[in-house]
Every structure is written in structure tokens, then in C-alpha cells.
PDB file of N, CA, C and O in Angstrom, chain B, residues numbered from 101:
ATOM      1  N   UNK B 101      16.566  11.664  32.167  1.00  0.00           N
ATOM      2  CA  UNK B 101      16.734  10.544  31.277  1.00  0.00           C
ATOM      3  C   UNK B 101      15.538  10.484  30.327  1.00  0.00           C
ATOM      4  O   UNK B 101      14.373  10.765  30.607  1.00  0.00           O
ATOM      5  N   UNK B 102      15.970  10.120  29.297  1.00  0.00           N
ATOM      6  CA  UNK B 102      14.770  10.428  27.899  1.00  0.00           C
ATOM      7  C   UNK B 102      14.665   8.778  27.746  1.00  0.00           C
ATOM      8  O   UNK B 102      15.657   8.063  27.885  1.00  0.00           O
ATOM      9  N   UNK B 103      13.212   8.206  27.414  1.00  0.00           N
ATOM     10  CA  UNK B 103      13.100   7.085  26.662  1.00  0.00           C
ATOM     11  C   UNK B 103      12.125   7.692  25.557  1.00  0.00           C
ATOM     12  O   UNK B 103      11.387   8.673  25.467  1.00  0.00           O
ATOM     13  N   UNK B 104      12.449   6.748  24.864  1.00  0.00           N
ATOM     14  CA  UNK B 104      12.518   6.228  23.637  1.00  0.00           C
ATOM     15  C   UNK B 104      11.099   5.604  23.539  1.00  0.00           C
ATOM     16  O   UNK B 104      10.750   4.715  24.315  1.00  0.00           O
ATOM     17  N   UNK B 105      10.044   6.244  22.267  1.00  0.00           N
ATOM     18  CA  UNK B 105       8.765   6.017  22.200  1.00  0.00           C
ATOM     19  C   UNK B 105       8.653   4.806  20.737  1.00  0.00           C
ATOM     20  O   UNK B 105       8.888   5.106  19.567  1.00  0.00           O
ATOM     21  N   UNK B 106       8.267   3.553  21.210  1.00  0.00           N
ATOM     22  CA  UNK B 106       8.390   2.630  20.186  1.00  0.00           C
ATOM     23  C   UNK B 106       6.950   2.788  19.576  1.00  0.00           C
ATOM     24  O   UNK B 106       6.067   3.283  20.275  1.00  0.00           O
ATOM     25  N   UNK B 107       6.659   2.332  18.137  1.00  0.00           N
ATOM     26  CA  UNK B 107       5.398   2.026  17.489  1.00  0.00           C
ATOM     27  C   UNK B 107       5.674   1.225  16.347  1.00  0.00           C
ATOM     28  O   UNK B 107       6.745   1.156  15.745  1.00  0.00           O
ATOM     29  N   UNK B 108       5.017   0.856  16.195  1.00  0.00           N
ATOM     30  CA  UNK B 108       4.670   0.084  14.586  1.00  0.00           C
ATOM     31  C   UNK B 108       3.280   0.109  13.738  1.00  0.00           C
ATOM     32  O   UNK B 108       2.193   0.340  14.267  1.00  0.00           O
ATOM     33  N   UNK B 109       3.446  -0.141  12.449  1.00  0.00           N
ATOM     34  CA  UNK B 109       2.142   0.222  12.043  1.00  0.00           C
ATOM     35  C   UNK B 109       1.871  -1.055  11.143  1.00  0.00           C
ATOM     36  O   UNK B 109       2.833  -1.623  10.627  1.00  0.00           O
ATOM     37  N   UNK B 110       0.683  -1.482  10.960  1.00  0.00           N
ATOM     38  CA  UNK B 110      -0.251  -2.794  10.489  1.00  0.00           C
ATOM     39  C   UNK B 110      -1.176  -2.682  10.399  1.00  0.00           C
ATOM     40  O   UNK B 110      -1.998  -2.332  11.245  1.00  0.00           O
ATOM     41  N   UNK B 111      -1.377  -3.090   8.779  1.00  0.00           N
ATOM     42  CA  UNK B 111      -2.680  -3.072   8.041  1.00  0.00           C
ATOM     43  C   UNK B 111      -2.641  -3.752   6.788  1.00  0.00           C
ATOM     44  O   UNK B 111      -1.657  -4.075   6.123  1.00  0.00           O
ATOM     45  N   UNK B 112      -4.257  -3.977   6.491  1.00  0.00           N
ATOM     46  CA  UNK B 112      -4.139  -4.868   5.229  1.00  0.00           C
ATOM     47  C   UNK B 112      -4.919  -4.390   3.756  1.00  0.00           C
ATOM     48  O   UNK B 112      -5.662  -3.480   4.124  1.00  0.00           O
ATOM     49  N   UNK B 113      -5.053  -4.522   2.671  1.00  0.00           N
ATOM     50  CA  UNK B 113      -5.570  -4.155   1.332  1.00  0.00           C
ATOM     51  C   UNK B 113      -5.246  -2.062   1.301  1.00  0.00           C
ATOM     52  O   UNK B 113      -4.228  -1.395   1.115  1.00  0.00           O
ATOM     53  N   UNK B 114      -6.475  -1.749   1.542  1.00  0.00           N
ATOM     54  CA  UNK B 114      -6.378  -0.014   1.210  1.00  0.00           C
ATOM     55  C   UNK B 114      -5.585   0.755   2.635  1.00  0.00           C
ATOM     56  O   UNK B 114      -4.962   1.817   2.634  1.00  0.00           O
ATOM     57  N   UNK B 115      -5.802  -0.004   3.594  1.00  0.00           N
ATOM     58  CA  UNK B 115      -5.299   0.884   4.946  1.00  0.00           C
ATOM     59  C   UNK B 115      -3.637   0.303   4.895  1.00  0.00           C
ATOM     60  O   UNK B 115      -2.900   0.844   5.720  1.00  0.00           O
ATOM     61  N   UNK B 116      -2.992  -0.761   3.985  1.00  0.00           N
ATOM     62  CA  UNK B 116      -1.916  -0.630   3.560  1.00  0.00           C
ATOM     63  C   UNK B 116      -0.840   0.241   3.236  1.00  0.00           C
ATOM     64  O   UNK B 116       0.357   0.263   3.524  1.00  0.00           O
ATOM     65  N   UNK B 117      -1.952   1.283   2.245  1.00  0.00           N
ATOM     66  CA  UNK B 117      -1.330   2.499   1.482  1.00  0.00           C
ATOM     67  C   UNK B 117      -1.029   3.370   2.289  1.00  0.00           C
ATOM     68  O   UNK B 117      -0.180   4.228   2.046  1.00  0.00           O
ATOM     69  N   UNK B 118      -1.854   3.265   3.673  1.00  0.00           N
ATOM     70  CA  UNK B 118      -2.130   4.738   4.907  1.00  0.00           C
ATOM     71  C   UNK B 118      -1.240   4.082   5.587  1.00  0.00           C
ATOM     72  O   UNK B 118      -0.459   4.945   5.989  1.00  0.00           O
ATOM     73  N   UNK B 119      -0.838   2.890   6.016  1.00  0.00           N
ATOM     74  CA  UNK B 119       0.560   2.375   6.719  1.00  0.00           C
ATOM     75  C   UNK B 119       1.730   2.925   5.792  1.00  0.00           C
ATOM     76  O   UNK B 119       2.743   3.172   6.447  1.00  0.00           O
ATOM     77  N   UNK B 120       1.812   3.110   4.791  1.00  0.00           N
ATOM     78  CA  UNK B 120       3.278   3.476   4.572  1.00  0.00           C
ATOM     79  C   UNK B 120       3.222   4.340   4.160  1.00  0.00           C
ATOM     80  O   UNK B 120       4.308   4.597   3.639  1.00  0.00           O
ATOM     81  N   UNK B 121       2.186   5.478   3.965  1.00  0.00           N
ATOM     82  CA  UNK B 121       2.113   6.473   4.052  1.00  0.00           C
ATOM     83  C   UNK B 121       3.000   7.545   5.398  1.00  0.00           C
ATOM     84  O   UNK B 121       3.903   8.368   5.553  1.00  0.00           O
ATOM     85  N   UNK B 122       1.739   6.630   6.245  1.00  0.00           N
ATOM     86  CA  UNK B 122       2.270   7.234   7.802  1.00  0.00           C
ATOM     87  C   UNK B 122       3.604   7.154   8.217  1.00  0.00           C
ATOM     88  O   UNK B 122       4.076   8.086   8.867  1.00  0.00           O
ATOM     89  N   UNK B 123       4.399   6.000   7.885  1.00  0.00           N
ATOM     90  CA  UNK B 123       5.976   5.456   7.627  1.00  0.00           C
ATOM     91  C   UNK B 123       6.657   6.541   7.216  1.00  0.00           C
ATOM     92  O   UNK B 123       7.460   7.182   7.894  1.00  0.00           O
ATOM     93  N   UNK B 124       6.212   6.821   5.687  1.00  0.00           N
ATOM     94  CA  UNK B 124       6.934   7.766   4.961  1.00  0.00           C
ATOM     95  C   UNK B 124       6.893   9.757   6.145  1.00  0.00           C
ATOM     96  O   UNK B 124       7.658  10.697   6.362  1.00  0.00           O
ATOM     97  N   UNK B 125       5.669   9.385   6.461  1.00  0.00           N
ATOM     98  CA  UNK B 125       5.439  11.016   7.284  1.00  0.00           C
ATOM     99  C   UNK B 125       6.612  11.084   8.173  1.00  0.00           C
ATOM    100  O   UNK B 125       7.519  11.913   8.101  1.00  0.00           O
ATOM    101  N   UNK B 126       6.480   9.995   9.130  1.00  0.00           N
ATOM    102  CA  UNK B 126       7.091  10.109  10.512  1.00  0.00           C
ATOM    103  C   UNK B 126       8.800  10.037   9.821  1.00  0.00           C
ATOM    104  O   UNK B 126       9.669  10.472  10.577  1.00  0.00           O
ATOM    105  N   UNK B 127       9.041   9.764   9.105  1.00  0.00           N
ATOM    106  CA  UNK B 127      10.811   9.412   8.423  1.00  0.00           C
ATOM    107  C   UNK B 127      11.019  11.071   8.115  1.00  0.00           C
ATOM    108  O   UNK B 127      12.011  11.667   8.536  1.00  0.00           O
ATOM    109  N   UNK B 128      10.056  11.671   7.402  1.00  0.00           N
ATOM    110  CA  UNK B 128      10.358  13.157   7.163  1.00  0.00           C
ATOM    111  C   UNK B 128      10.180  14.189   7.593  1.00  0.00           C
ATOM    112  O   UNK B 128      10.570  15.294   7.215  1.00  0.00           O
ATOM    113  N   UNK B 129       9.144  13.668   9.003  1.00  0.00           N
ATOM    114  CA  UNK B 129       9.010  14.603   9.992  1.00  0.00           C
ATOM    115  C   UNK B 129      10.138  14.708  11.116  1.00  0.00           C
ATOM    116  O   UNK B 129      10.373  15.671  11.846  1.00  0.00           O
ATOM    117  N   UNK B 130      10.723  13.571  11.070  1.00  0.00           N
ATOM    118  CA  UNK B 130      12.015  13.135  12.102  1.00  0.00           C
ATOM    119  C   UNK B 130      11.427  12.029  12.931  1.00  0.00           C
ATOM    120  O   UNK B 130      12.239  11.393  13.603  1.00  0.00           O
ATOM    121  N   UNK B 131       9.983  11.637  13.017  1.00  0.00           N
ATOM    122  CA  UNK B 131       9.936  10.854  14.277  1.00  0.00           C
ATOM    123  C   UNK B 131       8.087  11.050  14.273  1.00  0.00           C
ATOM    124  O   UNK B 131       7.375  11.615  13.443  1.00  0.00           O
ATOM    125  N   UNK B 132       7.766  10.420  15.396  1.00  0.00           N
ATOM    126  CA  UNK B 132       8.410   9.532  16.253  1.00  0.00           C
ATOM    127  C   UNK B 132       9.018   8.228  14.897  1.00  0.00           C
ATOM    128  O   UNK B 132       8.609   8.153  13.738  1.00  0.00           O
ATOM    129  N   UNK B 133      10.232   7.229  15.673  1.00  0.00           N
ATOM    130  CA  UNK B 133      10.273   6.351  15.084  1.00  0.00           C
ATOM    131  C   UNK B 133       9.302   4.878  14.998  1.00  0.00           C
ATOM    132  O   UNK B 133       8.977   4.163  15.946  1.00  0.00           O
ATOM    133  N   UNK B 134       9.053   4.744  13.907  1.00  0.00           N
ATOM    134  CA  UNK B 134       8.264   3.594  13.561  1.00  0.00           C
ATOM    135  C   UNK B 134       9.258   2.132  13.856  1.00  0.00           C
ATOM    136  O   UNK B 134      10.240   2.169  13.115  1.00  0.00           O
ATOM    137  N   UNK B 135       9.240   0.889  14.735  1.00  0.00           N
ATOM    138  CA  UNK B 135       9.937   0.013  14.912  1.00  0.00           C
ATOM    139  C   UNK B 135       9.710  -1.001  13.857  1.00  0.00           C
ATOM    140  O   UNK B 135      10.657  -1.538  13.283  1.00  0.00           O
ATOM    141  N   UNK B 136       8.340  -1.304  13.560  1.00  0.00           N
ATOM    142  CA  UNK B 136       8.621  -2.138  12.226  1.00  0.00           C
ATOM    143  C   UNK B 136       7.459  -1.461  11.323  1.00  0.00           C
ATOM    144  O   UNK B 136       6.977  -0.344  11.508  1.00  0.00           O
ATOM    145  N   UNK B 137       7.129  -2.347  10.344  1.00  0.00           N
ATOM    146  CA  UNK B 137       6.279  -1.808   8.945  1.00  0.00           C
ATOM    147  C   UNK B 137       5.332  -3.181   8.936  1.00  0.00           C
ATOM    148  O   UNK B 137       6.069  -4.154   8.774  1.00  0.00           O
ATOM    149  N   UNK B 138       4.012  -3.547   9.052  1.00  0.00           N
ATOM    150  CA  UNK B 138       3.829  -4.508   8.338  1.00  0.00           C
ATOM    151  C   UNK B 138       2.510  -4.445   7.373  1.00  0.00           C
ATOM    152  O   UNK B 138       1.366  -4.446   7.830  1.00  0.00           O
ATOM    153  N   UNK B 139       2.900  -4.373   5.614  1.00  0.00           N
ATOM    154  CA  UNK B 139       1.545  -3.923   4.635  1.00  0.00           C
ATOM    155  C   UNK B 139       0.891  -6.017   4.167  1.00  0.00           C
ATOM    156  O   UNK B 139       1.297  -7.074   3.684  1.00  0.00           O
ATOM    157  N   UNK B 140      -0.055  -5.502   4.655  1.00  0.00           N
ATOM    158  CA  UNK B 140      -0.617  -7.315   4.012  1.00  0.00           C
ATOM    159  C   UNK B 140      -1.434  -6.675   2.603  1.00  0.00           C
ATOM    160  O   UNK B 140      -2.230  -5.736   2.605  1.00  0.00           O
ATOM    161  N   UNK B 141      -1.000  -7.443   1.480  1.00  0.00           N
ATOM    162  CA  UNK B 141      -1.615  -7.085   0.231  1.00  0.00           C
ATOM    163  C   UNK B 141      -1.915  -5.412   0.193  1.00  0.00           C
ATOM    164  O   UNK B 141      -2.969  -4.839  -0.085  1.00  0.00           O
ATOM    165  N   UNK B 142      -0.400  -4.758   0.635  1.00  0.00           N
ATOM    166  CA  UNK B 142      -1.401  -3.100   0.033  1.00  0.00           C
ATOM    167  C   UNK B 142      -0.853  -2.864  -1.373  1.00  0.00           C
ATOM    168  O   UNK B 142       0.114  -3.343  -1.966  1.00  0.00           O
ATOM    169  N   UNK B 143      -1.946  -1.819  -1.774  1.00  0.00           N
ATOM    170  CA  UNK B 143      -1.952  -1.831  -3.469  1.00  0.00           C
ATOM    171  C   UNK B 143      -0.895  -0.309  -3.204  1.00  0.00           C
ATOM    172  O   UNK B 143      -1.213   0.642  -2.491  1.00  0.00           O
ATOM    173  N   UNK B 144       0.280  -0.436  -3.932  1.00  0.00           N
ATOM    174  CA  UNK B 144       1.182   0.507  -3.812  1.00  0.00           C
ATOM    175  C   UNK B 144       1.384   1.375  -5.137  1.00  0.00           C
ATOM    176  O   UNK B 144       1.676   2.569  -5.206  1.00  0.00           O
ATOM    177  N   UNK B 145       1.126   0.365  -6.284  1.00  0.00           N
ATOM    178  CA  UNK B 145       1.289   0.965  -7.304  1.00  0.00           C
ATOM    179  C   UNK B 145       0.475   0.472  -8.624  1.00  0.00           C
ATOM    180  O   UNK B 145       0.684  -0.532  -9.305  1.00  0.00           O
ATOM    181  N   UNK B 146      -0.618   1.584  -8.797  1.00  0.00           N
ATOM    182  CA  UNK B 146      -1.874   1.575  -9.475  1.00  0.00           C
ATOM    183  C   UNK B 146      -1.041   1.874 -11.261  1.00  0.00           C
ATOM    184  O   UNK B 146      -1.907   1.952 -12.132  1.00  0.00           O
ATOM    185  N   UNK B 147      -0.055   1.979 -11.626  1.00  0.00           N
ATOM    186  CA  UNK B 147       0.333   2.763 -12.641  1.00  0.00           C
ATOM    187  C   UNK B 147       0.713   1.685 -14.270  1.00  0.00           C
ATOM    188  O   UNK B 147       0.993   1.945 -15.441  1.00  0.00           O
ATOM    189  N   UNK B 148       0.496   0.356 -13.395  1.00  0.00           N
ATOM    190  CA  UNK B 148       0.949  -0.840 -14.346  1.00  0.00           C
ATOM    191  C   UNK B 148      -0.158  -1.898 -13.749  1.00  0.00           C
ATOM    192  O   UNK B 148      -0.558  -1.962 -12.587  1.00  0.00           O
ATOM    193  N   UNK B 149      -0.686  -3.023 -15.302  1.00  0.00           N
ATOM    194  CA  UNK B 149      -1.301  -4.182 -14.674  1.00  0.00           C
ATOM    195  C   UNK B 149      -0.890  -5.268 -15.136  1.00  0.00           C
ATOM    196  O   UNK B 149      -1.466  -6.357 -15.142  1.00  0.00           O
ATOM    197  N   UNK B 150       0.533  -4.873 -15.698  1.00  0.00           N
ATOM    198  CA  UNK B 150       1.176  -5.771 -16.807  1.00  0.00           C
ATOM    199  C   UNK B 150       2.910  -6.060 -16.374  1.00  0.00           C
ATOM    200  O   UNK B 150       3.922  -6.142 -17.071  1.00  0.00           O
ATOM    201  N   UNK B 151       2.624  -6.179 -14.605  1.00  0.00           N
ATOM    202  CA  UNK B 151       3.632  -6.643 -14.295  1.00  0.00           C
ATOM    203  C   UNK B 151       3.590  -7.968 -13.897  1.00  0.00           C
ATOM    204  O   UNK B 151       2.511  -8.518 -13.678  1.00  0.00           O
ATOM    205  N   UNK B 152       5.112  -8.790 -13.730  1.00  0.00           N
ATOM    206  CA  UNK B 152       4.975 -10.196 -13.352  1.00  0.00           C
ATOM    207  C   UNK B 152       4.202 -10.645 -12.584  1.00  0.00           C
ATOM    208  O   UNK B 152       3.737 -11.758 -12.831  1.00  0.00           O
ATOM    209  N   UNK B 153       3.828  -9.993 -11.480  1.00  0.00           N
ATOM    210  CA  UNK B 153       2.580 -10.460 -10.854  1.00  0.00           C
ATOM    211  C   UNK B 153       0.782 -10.574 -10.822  1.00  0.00           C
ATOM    212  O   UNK B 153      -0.039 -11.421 -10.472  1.00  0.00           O
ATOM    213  N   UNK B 154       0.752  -9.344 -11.341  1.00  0.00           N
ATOM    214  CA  UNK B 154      -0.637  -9.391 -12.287  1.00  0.00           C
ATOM    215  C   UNK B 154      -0.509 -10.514 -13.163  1.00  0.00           C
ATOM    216  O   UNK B 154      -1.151 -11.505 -12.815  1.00  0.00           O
ATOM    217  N   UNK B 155       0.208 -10.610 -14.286  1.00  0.00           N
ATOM    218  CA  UNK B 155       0.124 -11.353 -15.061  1.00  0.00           C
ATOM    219  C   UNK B 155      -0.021 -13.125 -14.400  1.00  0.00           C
ATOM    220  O   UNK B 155      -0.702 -14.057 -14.827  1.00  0.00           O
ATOM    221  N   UNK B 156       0.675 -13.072 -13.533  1.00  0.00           N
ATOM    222  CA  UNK B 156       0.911 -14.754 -12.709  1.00  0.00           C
ATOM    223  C   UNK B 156      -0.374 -14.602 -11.889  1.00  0.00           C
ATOM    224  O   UNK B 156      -1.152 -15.542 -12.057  1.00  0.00           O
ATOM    225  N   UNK B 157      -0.664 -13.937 -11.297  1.00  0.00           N
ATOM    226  CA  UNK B 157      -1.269 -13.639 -10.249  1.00  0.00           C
ATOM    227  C   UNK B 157      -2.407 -13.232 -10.389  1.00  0.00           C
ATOM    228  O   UNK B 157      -3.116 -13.698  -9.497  1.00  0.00           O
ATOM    229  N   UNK B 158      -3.189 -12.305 -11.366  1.00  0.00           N
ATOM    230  CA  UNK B 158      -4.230 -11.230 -11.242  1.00  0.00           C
ATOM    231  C   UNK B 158      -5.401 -12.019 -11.401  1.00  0.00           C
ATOM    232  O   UNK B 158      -6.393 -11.406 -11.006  1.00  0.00           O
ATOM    233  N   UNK B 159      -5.689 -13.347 -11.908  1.00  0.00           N
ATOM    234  CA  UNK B 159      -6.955 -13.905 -11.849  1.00  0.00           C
ATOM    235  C   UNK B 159      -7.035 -15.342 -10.638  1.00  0.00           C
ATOM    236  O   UNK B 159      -7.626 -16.394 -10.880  1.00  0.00           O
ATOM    237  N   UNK B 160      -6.445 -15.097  -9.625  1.00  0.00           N
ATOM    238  CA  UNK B 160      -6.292 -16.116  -8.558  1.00  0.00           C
ATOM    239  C   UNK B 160      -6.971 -15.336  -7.043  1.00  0.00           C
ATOM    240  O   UNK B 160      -7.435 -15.810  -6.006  1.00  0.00           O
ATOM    241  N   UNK B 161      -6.857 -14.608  -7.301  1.00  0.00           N
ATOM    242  CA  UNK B 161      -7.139 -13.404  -5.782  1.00  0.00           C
ATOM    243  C   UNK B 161      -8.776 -14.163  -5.528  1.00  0.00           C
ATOM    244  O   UNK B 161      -9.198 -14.944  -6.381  1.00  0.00           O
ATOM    245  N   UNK B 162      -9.591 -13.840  -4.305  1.00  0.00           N
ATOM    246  CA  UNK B 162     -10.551 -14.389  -4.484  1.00  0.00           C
ATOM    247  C   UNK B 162     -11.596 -13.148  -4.053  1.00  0.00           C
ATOM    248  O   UNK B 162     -11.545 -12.500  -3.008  1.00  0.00           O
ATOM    249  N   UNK B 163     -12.697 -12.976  -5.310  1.00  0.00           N
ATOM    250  CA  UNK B 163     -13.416 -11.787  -5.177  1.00  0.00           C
ATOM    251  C   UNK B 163     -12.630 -10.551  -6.064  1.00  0.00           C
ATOM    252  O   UNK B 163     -13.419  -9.716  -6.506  1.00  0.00           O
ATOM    253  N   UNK B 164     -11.308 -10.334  -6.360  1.00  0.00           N
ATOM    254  CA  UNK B 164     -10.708  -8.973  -6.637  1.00  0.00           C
ATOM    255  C   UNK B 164      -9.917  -9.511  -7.736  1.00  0.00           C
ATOM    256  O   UNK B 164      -8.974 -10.202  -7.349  1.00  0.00           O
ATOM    257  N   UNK B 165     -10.038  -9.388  -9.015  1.00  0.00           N
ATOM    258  CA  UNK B 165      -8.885  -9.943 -10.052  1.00  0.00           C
ATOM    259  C   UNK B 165      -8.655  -8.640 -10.851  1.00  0.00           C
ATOM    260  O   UNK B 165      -9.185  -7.531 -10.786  1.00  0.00           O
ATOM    261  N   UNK B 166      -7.887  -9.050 -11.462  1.00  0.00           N
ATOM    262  CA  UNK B 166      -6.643  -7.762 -12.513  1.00  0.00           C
ATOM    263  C   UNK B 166      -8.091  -7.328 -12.852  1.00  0.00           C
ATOM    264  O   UNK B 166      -8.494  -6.327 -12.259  1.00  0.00           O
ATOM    265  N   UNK B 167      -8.866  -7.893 -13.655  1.00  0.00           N
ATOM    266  CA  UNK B 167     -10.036  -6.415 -14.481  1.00  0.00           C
ATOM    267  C   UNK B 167     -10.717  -6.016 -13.768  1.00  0.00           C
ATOM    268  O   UNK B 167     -11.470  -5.078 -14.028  1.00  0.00           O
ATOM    269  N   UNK B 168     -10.663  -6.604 -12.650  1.00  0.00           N
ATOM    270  CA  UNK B 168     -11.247  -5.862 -11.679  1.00  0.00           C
ATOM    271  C   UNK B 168     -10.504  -4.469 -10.704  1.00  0.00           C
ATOM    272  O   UNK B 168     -10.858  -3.556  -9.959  1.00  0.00           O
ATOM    273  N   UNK B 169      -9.665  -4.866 -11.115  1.00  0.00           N
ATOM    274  CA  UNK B 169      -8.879  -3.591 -10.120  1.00  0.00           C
ATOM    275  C   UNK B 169      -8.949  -2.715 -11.110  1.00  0.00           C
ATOM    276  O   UNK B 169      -9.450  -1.637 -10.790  1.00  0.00           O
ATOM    277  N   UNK B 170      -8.536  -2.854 -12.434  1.00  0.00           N
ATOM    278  CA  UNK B 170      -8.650  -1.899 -13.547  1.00  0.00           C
ATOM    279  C   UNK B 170      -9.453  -1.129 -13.475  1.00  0.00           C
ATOM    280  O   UNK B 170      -9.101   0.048 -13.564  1.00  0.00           O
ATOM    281  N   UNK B 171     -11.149  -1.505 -13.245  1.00  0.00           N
ATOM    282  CA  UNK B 171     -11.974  -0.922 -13.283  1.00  0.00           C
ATOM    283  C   UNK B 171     -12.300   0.072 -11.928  1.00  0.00           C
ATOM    284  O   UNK B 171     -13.099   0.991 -11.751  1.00  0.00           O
ATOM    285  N   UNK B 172     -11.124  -0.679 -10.939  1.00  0.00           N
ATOM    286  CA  UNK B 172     -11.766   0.364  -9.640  1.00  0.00           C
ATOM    287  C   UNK B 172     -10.498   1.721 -10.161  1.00  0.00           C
ATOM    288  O   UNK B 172     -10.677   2.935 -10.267  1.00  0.00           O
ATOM    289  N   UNK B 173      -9.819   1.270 -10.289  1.00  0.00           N
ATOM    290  CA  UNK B 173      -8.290   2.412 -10.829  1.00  0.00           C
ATOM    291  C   UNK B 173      -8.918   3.486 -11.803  1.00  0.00           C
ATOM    292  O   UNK B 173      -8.607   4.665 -11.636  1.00  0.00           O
ATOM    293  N   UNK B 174      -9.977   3.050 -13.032  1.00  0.00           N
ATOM    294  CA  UNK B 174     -10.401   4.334 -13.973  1.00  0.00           C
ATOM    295  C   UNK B 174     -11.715   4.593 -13.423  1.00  0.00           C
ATOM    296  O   UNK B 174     -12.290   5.456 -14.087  1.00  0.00           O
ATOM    297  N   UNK B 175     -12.355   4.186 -12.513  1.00  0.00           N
ATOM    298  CA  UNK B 175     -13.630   4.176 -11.923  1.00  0.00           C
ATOM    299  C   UNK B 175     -12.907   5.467 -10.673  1.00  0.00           C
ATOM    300  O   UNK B 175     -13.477   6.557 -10.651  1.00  0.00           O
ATOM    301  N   UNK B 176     -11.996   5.302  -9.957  1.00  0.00           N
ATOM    302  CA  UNK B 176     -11.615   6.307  -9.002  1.00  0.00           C
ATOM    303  C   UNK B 176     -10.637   7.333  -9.208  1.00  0.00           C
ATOM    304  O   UNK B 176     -10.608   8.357  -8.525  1.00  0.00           O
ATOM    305  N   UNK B 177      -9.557   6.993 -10.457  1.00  0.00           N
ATOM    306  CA  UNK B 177      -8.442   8.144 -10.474  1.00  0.00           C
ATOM    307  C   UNK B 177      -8.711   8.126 -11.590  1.00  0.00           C
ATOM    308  O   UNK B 177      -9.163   7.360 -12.441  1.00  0.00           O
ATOM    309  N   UNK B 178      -8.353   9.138 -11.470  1.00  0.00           N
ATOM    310  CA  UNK B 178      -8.251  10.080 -13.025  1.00  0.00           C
ATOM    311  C   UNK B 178      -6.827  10.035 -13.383  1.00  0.00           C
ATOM    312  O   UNK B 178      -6.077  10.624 -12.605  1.00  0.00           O
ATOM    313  N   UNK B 179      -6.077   9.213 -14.836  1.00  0.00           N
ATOM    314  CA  UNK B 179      -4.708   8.871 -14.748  1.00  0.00           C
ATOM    315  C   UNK B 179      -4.413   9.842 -16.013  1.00  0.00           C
ATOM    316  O   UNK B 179      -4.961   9.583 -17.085  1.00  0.00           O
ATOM    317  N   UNK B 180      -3.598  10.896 -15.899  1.00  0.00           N
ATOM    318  CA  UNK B 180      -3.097  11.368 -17.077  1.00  0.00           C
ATOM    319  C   UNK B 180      -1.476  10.870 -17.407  1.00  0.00           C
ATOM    320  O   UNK B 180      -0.517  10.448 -16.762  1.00  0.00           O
ATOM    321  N   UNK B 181      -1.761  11.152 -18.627  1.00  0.00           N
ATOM    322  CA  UNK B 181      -0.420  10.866 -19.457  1.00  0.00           C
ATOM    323  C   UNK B 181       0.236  11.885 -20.179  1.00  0.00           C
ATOM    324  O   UNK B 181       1.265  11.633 -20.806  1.00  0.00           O
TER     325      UNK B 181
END
């Protein structure tokens, strides 16, 4: 008789990105299966700062606002076009 190996993965701000990272691995590796997902504030997508939520949102955060992320985004990646 085989059981069944449960996990889940949880994390918050940058170890966000490595939670659904790891999500995405284990889905294309076949397994093990992940039972739930949970990302608190992960930054998923560096490619826009001029979406509805930046815009509502980006100067309320406390310590981290929109020009501030800007600057960590051209301060760490190199973005071509």
C-alpha cells in the first residue's frame, strides 16, 4: 500500500517568488504534490509599475513604495527591450 506524501509551501515578500517557483518545479517534475500554495506580498511581476495596483497602492506600503521598487528592479536586473 502506497501513501501519499502531503506538503505545502509558505512564504512572504522575495521567498514568495521561490514558493511558486518550487510549485511550478514539482507540477513539471510530476511531484511530489504540493497541497496548498500560500505567497504573502510576493513580487511576481517586475515588468510593469503602471498597473492598477501600483498606481492605488505603490505609495501606502510601509518602508517599500513604487520608486522604490523601481530602483531595486534597475539597480538588480538588467531589463531589455
Amino acid at each position: 500500500m502506497c501513501s501519499a506524501i502531503t506538503s505545502g509551501v509558505c512564504r512572504d515578500s522575495s521567498g514568495g517568488i521561490i514558493a511558486a517557483a518550487l510549485d511550478m518545479m514539482t507540477r513539471d517534475r510530476l511531484g511530489p504534490v504540493l497541497i496548498f500554495q500560500l505567497l504573502m506580498h510576493p513580487v511576481l511581476d517586475l515588468s510593469s509599475f503602471e498597473t492598477k495596483s501600483y498606481i492605488e497602492h505603490g505609495y501606502k506600503v510601509f518602508g517599500l513604495n513604487r520608486d522604490k521598487m523601481i530602483w531595486v528592479r534597475d539597480y538588480y536586473l538588467v531589463i531589455t527591450r
